[in-house]
C-alpha positions in Angstrom: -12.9 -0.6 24.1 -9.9 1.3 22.5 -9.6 0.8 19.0 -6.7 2.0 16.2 -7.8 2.2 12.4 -5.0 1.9 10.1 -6.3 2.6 6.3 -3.6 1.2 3.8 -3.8 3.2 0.5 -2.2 1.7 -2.5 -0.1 4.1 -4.6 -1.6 5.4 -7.6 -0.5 4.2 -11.5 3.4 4.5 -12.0 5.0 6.1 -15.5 6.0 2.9 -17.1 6.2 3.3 -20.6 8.9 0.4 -21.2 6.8 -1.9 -19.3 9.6 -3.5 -17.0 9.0 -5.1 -13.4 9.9 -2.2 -11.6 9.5 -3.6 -8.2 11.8 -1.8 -5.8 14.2 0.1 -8.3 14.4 3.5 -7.7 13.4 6.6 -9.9 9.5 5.2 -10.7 7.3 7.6 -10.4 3.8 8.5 -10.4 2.2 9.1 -13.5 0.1 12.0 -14.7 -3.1 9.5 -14.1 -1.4 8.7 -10.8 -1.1 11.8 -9.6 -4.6 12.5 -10.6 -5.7 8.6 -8.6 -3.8 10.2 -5.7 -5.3 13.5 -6.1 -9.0 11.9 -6.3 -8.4 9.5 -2.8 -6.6 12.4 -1.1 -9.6 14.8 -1.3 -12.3 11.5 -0.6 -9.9 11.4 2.6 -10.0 14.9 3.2 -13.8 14.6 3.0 -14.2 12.2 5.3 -15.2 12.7 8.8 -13.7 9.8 10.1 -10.2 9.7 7.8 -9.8 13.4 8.6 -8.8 12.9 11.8 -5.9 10.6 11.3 -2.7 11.6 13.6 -0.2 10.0 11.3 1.0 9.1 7.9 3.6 6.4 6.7 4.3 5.2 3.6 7.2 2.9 2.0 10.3 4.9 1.1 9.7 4.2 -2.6 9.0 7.2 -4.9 5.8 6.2 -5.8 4.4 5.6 -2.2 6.0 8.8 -1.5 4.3 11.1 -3.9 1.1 9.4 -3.3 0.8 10.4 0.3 2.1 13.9 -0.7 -0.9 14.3 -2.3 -3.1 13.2 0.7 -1.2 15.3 2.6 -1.8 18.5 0.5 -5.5 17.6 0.6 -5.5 16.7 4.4 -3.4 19.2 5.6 -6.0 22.3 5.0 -8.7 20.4 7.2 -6.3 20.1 10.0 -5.4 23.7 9.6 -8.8 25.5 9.4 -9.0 23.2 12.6 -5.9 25.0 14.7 -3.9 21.9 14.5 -0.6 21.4 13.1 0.0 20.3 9.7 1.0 16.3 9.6 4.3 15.1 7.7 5.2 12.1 6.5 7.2 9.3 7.6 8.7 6.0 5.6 8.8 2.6 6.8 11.1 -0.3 5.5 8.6 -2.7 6.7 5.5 -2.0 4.0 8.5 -1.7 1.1 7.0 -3.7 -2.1 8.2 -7.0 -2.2 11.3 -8.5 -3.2 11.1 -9.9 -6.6 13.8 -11.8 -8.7 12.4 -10.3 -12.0 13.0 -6.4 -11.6 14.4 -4.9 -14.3 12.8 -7.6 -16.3 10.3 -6.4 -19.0 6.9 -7.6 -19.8 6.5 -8.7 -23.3 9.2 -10.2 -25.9 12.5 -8.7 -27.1 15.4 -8.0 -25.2 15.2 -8.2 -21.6 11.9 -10.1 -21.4 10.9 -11.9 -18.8 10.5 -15.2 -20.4 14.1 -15.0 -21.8 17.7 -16.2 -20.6 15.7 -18.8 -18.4 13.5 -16.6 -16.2 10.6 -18.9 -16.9 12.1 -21.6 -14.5 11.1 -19.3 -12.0 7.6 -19.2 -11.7 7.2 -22.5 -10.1 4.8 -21.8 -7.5 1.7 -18.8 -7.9 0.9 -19.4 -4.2 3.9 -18.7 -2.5 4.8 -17.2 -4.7 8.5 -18.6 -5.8 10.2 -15.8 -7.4 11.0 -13.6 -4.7 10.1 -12.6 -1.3 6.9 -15.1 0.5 3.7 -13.5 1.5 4.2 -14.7 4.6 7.2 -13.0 4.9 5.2 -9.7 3.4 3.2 -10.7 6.0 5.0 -11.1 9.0 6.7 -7.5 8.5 3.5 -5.5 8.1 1.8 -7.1 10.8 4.9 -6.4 12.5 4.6 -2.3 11.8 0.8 -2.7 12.0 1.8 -3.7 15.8 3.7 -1.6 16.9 1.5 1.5 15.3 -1.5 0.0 17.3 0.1 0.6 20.5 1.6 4.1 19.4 -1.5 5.2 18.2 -4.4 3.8 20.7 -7.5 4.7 19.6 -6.5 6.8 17.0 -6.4 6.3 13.1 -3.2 6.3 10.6 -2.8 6.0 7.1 -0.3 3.8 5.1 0.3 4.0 1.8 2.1 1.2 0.4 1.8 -1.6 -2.2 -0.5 -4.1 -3.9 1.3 -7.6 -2.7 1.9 -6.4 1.5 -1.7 -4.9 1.7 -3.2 -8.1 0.0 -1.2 -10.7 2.0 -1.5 -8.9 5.3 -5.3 -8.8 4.6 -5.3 -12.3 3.3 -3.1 -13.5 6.5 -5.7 -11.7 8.9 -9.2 -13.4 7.2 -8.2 -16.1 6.5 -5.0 -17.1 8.6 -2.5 -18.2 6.0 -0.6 -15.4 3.6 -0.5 -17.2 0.6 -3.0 -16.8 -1.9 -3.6 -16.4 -5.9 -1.9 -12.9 -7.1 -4.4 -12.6 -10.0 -7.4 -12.7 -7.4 -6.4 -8.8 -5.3 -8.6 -6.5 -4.6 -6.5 -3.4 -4.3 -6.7 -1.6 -6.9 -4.8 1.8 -7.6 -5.0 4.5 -5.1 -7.8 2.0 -3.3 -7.9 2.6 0.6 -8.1 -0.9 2.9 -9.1 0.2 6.5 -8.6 -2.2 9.1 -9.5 -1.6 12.8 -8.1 -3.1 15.6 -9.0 -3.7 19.4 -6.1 -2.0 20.9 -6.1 -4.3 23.8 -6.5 -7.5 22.2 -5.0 -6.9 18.4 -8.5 -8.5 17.5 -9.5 -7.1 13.8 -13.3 -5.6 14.1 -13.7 -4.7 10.8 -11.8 -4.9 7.7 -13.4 -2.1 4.6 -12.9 -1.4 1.3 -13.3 1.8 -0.9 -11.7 2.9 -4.4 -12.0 6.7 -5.0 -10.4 6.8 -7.9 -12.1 4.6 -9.9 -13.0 6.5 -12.5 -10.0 8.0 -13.9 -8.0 7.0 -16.5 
């Protein structure tokens, strides 16, 4: 039996000092604790026998995503070289993008700009779906799609992914228990958390689904 691993990692805490819904705007970057979340899973992956090895790394084009798996890259990298192989790069995928949400831009809190102002409110209809932006089954449907077509790229091998909180949640959530949708204040993906899922090549049967979060501890 052939089997891929692909181990999602969630990008680390983003500088956000005004608070807003940052979603898919651009220029959000990682934060000095998010660098050092990113720092902290890169060398656990670096240490790992079995995460190591991994022939590829993908991420969402977002800034944070990107800057995450720069920093699993710089930790990586020096295990593949003292190895004679050649250093990995990375490459961005549309398909694990955060999700589409009707609120960025939006601030939490009151004031100018909140959320709950100018009608917003009439929005959050529906937790489950949810009803504000993008469906997690759509989220869904588009990792599964890139988590496909990696599968058969990368038989038997093992990638990474760093992407976001709601398409590594509702892909997970799809696989265990068959529907997307599910209660966004129940996750377990926390900050620079890695969620490896392995796959029989042949069938695109899940074997295992695990969870670790190497950074933790840092604030």
């Amino acid at each position: 039996m052939t089997a891929t691993t692909i181990h999602f990692v969630r990008h680390g805490k983003v500088h956000n000092p005004d608070h807003l819904l940052y979603e898919r705007l651009p220029d959000f970057h990682l934060s000095d604790v998010g660098r050092r979340m990113a720092e902290a899973t890169g060398a656990y992956i670096a240490a790992s026998p079995q995460m190591n090895t991994v022939s590829a790394v993908y991420s969402s084009p977002l800034d944070r995503t990107r800057e995450t798996a720069g920093a699993i890259l710089d930790a990586l990298n020096p295990v593949r070289e003292a190895r004679g192989q050649e250093p990995l790069t990375l490459t961005t995928d549309e398909r694990v993008i955060e999700a589409g949400n009707e609120f960025r831009g939006k601030r939490i809190g009151h004031g100018e700009g909140a959320l709950w102002r100018n009608g917003n409110w009439r929005l959050v209809a529906n937790l489950w779906k949810p009803s504000w932006g993008e469906s997690y089954a759509h989220i869904a449907a588009r990792v599964g799609d890139f988590a496909r077509e990696k599968i058969r790229r990368h038989p038997g091998e093992q990638i990474i992914v760093v992407s976001h909180e709601s398409p590594i949640w509702s892909f997970r959530h799809l696989l265990e228990t068959g529907h997307a949708e599910h209660w966004m204040f129940l996750r377990h993906t926390a900050l620079a958390s890695i969620t490896s899922i392995t796959f029989d090549c042949e069938t695109g049967r899940v074997m295992s689904i695990t969870y670790v979060d190497p950074a933790a501890g840092i604030q």
